[in-house]
py3Dmol code that shows the C-alpha trace and the ligand (Angstrom):
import py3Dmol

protein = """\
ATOM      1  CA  UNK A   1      80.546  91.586 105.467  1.00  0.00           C
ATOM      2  CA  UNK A   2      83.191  91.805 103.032  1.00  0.00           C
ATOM      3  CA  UNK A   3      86.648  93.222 103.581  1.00  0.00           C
ATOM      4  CA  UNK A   4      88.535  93.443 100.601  1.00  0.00           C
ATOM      5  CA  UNK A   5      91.944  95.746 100.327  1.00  0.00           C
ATOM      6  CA  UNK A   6      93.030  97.329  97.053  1.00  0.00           C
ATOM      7  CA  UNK A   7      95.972  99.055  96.757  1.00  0.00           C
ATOM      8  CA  UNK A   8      95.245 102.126  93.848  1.00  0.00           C
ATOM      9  CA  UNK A   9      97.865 103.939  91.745  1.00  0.00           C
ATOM     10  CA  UNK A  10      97.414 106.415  89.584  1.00  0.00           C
ATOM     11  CA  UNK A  11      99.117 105.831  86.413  1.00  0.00           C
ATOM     12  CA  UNK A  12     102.619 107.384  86.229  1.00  0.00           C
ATOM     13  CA  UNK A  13     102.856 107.880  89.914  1.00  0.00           C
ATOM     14  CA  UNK A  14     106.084 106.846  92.127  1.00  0.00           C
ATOM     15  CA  UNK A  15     105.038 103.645  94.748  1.00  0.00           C
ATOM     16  CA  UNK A  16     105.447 106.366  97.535  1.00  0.00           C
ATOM     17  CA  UNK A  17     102.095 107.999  96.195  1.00  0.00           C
ATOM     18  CA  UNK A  18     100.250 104.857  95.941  1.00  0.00           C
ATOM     19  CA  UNK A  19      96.644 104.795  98.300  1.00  0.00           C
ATOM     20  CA  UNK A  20      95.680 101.924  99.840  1.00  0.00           C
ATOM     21  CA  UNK A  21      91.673 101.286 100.349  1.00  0.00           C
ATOM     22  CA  UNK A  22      89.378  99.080 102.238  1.00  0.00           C
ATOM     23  CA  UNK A  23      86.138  98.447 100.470  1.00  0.00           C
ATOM     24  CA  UNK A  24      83.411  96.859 102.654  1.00  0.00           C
ATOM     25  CA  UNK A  25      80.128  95.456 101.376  1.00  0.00           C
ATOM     26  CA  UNK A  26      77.608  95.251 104.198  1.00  0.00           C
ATOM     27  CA  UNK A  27      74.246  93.487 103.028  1.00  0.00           C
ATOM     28  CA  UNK A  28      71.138  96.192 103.255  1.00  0.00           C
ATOM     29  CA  UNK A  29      67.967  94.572 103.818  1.00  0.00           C
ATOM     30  CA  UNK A  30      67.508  91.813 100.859  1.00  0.00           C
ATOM     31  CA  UNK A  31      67.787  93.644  97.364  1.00  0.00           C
ATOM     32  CA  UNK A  32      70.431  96.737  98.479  1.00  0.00           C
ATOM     33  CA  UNK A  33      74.289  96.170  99.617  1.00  0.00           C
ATOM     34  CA  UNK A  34      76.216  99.349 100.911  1.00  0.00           C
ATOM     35  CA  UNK A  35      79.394  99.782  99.864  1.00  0.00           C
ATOM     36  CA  UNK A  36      81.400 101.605 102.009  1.00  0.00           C
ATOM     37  CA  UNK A  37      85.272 102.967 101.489  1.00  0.00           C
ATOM     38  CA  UNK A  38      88.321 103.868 104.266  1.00  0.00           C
ATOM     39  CA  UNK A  39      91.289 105.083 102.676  1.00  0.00           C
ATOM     40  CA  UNK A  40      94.151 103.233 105.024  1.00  0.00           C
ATOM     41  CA  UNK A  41      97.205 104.725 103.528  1.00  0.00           C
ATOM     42  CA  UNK A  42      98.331 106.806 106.845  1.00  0.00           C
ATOM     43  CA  UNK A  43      97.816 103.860 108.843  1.00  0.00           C
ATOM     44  CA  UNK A  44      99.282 101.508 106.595  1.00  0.00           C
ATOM     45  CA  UNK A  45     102.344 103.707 106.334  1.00  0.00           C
ATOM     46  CA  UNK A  46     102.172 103.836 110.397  1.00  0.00           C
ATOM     47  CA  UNK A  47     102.053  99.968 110.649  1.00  0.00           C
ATOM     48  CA  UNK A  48     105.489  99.408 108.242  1.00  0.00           C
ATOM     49  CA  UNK A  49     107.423 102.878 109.629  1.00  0.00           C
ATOM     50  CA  UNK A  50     107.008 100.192 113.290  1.00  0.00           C
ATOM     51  CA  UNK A  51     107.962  97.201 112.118  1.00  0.00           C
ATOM     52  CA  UNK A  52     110.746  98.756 110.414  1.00  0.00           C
ATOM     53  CA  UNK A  53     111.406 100.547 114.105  1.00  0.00           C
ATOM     54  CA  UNK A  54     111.608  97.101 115.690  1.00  0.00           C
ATOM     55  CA  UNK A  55     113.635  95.247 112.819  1.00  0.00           C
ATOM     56  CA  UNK A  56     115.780  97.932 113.328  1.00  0.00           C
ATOM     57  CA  UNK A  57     116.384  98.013 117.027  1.00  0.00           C
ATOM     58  CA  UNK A  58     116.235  94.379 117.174  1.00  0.00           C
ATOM     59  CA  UNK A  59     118.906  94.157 114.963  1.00  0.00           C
ATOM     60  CA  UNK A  60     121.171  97.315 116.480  1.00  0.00           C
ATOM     61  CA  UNK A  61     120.674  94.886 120.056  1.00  0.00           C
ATOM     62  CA  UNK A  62     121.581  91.286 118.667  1.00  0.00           C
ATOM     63  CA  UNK A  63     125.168  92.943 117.326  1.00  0.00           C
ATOM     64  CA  UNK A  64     126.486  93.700 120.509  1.00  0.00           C
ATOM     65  CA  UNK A  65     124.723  90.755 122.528  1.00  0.00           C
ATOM     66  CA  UNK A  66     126.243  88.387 120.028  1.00  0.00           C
ATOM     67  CA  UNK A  67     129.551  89.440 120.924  1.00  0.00           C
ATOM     68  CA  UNK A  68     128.582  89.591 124.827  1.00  0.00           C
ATOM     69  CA  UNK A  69     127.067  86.119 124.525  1.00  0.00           C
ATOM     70  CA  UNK A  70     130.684  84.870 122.622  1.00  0.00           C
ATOM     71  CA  UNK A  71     132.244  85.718 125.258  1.00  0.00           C
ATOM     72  CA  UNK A  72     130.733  84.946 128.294  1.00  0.00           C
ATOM     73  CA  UNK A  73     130.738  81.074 126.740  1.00  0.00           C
ATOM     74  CA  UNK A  74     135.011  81.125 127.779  1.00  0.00           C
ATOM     75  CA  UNK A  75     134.111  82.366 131.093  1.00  0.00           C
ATOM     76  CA  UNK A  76     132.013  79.875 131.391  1.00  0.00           C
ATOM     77  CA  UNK A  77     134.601  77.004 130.875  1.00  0.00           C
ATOM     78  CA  UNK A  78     136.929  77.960 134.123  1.00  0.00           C
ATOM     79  CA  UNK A  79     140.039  77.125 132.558  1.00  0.00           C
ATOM     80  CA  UNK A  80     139.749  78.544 129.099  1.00  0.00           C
ATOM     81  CA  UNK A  81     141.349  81.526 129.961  1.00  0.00           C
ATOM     82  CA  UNK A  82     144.335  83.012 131.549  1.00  0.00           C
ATOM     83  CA  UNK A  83     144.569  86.298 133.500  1.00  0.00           C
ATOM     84  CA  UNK A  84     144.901  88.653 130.740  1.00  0.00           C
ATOM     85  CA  UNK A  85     142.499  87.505 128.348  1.00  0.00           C
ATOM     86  CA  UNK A  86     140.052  87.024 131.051  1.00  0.00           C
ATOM     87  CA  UNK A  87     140.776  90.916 131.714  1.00  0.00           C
ATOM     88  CA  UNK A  88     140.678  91.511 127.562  1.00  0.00           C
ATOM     89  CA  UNK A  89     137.627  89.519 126.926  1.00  0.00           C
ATOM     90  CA  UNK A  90     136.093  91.808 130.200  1.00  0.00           C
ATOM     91  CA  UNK A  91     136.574  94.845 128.837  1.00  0.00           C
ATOM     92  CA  UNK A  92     135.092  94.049 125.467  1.00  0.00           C
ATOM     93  CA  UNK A  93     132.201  92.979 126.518  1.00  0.00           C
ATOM     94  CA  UNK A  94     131.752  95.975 128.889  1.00  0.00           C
ATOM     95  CA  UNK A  95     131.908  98.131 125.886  1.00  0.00           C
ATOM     96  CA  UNK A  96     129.415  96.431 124.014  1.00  0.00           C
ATOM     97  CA  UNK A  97     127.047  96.701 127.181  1.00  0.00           C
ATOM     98  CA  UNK A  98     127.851 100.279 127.482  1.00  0.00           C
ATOM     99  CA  UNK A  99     126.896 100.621 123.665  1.00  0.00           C
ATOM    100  CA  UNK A 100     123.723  98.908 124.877  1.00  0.00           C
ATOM    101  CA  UNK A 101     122.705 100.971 127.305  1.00  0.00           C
ATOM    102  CA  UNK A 102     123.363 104.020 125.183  1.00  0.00           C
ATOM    103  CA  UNK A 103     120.681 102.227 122.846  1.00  0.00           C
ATOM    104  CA  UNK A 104     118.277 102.100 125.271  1.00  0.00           C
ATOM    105  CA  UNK A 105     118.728 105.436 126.728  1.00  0.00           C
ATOM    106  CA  UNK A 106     118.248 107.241 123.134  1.00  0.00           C
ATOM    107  CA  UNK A 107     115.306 105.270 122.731  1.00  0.00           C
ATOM    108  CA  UNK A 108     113.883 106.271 126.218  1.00  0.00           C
ATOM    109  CA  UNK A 109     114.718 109.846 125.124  1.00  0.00           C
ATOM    110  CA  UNK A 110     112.764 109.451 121.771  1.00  0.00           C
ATOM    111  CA  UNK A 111     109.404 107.624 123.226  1.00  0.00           C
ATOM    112  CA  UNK A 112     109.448 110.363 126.020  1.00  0.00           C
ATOM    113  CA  UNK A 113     109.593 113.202 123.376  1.00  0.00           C
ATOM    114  CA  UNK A 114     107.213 111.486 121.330  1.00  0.00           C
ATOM    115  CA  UNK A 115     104.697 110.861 124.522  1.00  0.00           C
ATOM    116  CA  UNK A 116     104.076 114.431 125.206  1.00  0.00           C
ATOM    117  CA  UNK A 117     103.708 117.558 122.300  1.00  0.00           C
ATOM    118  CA  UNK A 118     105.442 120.040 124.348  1.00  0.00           C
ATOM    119  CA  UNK A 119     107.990 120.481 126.953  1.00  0.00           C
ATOM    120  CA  UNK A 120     106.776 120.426 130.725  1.00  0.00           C
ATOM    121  CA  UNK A 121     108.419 123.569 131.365  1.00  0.00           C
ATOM    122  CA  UNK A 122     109.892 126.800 129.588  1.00  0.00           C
ATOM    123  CA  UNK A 123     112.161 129.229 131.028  1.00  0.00           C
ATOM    124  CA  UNK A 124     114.517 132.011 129.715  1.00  0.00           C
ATOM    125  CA  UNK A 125     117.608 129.902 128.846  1.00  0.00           C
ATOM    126  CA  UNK A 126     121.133 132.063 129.142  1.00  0.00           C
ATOM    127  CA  UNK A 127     122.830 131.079 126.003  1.00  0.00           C
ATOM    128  CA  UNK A 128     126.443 132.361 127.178  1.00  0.00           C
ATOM    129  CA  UNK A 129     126.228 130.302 129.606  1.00  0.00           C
ATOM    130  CA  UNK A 130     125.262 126.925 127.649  1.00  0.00           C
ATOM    131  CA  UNK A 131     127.611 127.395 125.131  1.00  0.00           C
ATOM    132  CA  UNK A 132     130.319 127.146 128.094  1.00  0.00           C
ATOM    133  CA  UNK A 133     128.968 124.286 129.240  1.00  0.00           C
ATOM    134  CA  UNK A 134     128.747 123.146 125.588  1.00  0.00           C
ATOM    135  CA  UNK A 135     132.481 124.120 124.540  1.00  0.00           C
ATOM    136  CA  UNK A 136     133.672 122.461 128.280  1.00  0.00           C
ATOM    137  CA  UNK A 137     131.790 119.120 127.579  1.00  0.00           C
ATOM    138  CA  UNK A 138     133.245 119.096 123.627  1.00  0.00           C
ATOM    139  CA  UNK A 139     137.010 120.145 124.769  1.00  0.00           C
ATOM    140  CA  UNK A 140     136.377 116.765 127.205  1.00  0.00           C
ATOM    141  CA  UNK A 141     135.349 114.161 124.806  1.00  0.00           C
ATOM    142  CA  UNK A 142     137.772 115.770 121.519  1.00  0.00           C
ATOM    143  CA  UNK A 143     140.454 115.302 124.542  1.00  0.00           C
ATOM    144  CA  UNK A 144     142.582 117.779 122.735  1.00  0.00           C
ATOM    145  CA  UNK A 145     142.207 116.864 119.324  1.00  0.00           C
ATOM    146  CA  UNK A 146     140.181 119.620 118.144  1.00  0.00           C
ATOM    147  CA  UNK A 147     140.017 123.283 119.060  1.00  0.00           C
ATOM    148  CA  UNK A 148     136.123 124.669 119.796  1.00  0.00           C
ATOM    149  CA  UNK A 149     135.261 128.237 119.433  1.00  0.00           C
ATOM    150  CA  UNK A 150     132.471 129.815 120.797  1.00  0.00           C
ATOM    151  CA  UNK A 151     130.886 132.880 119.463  1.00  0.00           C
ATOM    152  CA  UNK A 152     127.370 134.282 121.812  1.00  0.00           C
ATOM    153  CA  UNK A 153     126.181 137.133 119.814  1.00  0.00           C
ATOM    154  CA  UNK A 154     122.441 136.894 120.843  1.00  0.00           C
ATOM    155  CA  UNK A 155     120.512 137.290 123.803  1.00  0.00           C
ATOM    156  CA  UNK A 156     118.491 134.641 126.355  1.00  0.00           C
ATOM    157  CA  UNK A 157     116.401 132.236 124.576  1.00  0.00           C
ATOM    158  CA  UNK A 158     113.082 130.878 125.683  1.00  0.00           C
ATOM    159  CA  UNK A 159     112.699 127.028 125.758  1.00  0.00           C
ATOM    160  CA  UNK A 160     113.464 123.963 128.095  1.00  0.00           C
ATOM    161  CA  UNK A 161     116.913 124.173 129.179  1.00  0.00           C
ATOM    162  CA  UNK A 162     117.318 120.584 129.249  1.00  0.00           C
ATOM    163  CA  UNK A 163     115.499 119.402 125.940  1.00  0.00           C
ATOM    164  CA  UNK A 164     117.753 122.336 124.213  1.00  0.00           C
ATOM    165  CA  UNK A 165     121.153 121.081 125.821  1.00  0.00           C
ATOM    166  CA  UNK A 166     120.610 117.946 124.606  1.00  0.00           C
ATOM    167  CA  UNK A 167     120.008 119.031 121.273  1.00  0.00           C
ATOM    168  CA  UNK A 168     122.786 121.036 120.901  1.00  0.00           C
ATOM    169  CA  UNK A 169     125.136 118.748 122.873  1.00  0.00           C
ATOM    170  CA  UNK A 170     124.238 116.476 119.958  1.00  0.00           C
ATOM    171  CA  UNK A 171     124.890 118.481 117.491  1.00  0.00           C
ATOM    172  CA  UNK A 172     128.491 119.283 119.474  1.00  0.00           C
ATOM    173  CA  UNK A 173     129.362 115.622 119.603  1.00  0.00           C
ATOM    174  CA  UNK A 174     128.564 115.215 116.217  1.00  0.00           C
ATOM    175  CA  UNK A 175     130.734 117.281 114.698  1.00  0.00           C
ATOM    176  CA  UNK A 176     133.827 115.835 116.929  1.00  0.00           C
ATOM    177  CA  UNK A 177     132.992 112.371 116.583  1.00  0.00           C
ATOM    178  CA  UNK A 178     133.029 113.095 112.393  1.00  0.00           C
ATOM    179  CA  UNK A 179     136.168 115.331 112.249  1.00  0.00           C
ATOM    180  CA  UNK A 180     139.623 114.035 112.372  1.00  0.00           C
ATOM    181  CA  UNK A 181     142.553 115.362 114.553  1.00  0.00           C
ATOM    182  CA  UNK A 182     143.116 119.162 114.426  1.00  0.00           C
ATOM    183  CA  UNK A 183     140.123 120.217 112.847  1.00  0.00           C
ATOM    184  CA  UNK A 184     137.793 123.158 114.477  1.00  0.00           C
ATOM    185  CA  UNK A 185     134.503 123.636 115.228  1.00  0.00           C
ATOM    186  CA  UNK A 186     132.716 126.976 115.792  1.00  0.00           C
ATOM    187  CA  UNK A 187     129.884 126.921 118.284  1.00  0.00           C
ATOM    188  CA  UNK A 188     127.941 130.201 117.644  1.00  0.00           C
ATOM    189  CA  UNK A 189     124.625 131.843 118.726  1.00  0.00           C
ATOM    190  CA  UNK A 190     123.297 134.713 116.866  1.00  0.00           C
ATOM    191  CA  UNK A 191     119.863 136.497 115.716  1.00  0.00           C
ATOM    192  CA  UNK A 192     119.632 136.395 111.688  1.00  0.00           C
ATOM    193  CA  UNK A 193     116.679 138.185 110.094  1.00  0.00           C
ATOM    194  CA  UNK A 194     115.278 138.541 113.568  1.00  0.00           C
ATOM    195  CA  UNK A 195     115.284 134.927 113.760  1.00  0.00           C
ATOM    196  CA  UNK A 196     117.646 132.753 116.665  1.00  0.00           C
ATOM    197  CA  UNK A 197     120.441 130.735 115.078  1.00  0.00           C
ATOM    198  CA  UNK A 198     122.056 128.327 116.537  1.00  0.00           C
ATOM    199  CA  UNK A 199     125.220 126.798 114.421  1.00  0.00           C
ATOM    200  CA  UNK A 200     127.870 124.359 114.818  1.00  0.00           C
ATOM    201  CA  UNK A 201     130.243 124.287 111.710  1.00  0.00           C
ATOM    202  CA  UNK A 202     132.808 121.815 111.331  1.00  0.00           C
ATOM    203  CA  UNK A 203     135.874 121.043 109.228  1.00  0.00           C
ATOM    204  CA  UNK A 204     134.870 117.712 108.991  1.00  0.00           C
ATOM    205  CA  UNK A 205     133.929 114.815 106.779  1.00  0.00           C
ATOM    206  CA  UNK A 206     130.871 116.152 105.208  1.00  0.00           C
ATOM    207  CA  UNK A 207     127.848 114.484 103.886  1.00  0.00           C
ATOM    208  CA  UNK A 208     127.499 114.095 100.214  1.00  0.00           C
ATOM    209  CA  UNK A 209     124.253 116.022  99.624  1.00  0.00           C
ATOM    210  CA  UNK A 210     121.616 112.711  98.409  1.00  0.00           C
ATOM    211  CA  UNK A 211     122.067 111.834 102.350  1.00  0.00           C
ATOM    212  CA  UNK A 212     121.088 115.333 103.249  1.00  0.00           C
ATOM    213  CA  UNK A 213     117.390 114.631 103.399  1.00  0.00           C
ATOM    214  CA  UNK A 214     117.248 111.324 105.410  1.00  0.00           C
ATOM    215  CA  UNK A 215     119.873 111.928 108.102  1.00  0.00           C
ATOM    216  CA  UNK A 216     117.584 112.733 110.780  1.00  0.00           C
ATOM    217  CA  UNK A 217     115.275 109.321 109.942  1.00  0.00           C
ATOM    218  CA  UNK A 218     116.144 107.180 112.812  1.00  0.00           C
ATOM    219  CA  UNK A 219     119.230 104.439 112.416  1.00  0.00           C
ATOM    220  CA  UNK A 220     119.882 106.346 109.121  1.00  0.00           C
ATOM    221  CA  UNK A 221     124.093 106.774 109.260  1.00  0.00           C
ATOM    222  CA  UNK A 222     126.101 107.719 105.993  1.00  0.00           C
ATOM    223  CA  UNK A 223     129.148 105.664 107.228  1.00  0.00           C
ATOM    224  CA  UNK A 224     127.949 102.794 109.857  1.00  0.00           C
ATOM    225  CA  UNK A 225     131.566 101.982 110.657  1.00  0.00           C
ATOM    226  CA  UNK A 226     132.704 105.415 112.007  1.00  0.00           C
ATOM    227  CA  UNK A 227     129.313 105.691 113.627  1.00  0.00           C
ATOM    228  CA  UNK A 228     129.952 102.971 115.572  1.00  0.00           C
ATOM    229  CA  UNK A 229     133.471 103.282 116.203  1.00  0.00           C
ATOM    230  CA  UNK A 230     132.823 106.478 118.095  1.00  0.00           C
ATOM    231  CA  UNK A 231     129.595 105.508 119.978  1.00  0.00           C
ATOM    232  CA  UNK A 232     127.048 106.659 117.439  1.00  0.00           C
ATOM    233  CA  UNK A 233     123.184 105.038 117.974  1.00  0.00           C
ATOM    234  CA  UNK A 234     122.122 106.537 114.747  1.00  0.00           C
ATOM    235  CA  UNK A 235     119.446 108.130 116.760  1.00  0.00           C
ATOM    236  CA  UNK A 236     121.064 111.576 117.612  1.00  0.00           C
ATOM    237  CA  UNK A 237     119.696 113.568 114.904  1.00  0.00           C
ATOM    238  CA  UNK A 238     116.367 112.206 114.960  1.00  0.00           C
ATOM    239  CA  UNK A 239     115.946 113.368 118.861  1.00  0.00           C
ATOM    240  CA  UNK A 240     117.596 116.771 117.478  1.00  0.00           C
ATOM    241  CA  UNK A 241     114.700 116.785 115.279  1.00  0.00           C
ATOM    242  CA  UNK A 242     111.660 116.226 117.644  1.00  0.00           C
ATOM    243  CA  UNK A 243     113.404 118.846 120.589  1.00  0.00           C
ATOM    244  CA  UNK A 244     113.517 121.069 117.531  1.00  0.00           C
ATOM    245  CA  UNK A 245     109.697 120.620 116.642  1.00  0.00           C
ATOM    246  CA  UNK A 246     108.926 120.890 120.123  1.00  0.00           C
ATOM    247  CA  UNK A 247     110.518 124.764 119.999  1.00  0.00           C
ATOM    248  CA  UNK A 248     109.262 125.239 116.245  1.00  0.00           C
ATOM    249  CA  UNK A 249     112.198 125.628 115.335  1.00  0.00           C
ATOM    250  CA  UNK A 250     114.120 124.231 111.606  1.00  0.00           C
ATOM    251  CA  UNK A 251     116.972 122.383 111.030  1.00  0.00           C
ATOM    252  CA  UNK A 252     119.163 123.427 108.185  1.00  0.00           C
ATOM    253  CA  UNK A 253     122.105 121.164 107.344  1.00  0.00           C
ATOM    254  CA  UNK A 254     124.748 122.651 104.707  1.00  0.00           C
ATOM    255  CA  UNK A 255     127.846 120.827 104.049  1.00  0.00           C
ATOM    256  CA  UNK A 256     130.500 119.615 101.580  1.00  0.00           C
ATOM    257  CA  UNK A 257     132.519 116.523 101.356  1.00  0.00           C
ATOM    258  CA  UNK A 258     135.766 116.737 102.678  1.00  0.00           C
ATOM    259  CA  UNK A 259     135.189 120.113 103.592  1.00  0.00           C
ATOM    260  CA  UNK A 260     132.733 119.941 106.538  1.00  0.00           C
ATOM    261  CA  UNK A 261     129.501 120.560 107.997  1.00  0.00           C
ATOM    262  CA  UNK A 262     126.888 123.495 109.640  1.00  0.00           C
ATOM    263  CA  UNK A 263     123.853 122.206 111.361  1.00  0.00           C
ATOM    264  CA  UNK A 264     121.931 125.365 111.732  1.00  0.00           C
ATOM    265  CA  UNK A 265     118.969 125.590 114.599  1.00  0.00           C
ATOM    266  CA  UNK A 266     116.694 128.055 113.539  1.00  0.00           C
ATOM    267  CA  UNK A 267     114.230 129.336 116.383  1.00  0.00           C
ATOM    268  CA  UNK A 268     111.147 131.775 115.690  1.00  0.00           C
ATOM    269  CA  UNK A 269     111.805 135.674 116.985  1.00  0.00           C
ATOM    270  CA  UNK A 270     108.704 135.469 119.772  1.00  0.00           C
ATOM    271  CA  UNK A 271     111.065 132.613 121.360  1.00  0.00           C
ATOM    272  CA  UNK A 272     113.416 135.545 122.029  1.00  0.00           C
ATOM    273  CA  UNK A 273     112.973 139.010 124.122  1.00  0.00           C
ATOM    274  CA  UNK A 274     111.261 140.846 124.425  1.00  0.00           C
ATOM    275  CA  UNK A 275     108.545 138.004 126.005  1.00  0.00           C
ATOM    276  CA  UNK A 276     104.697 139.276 125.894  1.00  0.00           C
TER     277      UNK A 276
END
"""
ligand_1 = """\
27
LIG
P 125.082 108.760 114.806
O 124.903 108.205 116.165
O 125.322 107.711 113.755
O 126.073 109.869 114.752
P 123.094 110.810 114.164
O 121.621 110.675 114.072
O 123.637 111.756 115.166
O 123.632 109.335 114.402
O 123.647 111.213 112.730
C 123.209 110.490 111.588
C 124.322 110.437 110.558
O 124.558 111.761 110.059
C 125.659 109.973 111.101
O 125.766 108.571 111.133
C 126.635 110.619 110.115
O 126.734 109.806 108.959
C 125.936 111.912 109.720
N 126.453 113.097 110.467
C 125.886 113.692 111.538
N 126.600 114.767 111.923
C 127.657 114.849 111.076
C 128.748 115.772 110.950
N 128.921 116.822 111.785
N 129.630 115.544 109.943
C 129.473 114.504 109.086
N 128.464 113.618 109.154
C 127.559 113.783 110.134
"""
view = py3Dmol.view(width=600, height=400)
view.addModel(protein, "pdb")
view.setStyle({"model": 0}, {"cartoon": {"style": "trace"}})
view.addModel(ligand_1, "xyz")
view.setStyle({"model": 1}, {"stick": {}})
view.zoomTo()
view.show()
């Protein structure tokens, strides 16, 4: 048997539309051959989109262990370091383990939401109430250096309470962590064409609109500097993404440079009363 792999394109056509085949000959008695071909391309696509995962991660680890690992070699060597630096050198690399373990626990979110279609439980979620709890947990981590509105103009919607907190606490922290001192943010809930909307609008930094399309893709970050700075995985949109699917429900993403953002999360009506 004969395995031989071909990758076709047709002429004119971008690499992202080229097919990949497998074309086996398998021998049929003496005088006939079968010829038999698999067209690959979605598992092909499959294999790279993981190894591109694992570069990825591997590399988003080795950053912060390389700075743990500098370290720790002065603590090794007792008398390398005084009192304060020992305290310094502590504290940085008990950041970079915290940004570790915020790694980990995105991914953990992820491969949970990936492992199962739906969401192990739905209930009637009181919005008014999460957007408290949402506008208490922003006001903590701006620590006064923003001002949050909220605006409930729609009624109880049905989904997992926890899957849709974490979306939307996402989408909270998002919009402080890429707005400078003194900007706003409007958290609002409200029924649009009979559909549920859920917005956050910023006055922040904005996204130039060629990144519009790939900021959900995992590690995908228009600026990996203030990302970073303020605790970003690059995963938090991605895992806004999947709770979304989960709910069929859209993100819609409108913004402007310099002029800020709205992430919009757009539920279907039957996800809100009346419930057959
Ligand atoms: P991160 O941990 O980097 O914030 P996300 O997946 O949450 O990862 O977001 C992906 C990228 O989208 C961010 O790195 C940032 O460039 C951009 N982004 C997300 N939300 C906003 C926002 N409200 N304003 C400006 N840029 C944003």
């Amino acid at each position: 048997m004969r395995t031989v792999h071909s990758p076709f394109a047709a002429a004119g056509t971008s690499a992202a539309r080229t097919r990949v085949y497998t074309i086996r000959v398998v021998p049929l008695g003496d005088a006939n051959k079968l010829l038999v071909s698999l067209d690959v391309t979605d598992a092909r696509r499959v294999e790279s989109m993981r190894s591109t995962f694992v570069a990825n991660v591997s590399h988003e680890l080795r950053t912060p262990l390389t700075v743990v690992s500098g370290f720790l070699e002065y603590f090794i060597d007792d008398g390398a370091l005084d009192a304060e630096q020992r305290r310094q050198f502590a504290r940085r690399m008990s950041e970079q383990t915290a940004r570790m373990l915020t790694l980990v626990d995105d991914l953990l979110t992820l491969s949970r939401l990936e492992a199962e279609d739906a969401p192990a439980s739905e209930e009637a979620v009181d919005m008014a109430e999460l957007l408290l709890q949402l506008r208490a947990e922003g006001e903590s981590l701006s620590d006064g250096r923003h001002r949050l509105e909220v605006i409930c103009q729609g009624p109880a919607l049905r989904g997992n309470r926890k899957e849709l907190h974490s979306a939307f606490g996402n989408l909270v922290s998002n919009a402080i962590r890429y707005m400078p001192a003194g900007g706003e943010i409007v958290i609002e809930w409200a029924v649009r064409d009979g559909a549920g909307v859920f917005s956050v609008r910023d006055s922040g930094v904005g996204v130039a609109a060629e990144h519009l399309p790939r900021l959900t893709e995992r590690f995908y970050r228009v600026d990996r500097g203030r990302s970073r700075d303020t605790g970003g995985t690059g995963l938090g949109l991605a895992i806004v993404k999947h709770i979304l699917l989960r709910h069929q429900a859209s993100l819609s993403i409108a913004s402007e440079v310099g002029a800020g953002s709205t992430f919009s999360a757009v539920f279907p009506d039957w996800r809100l009363p009346p419930w057959k």
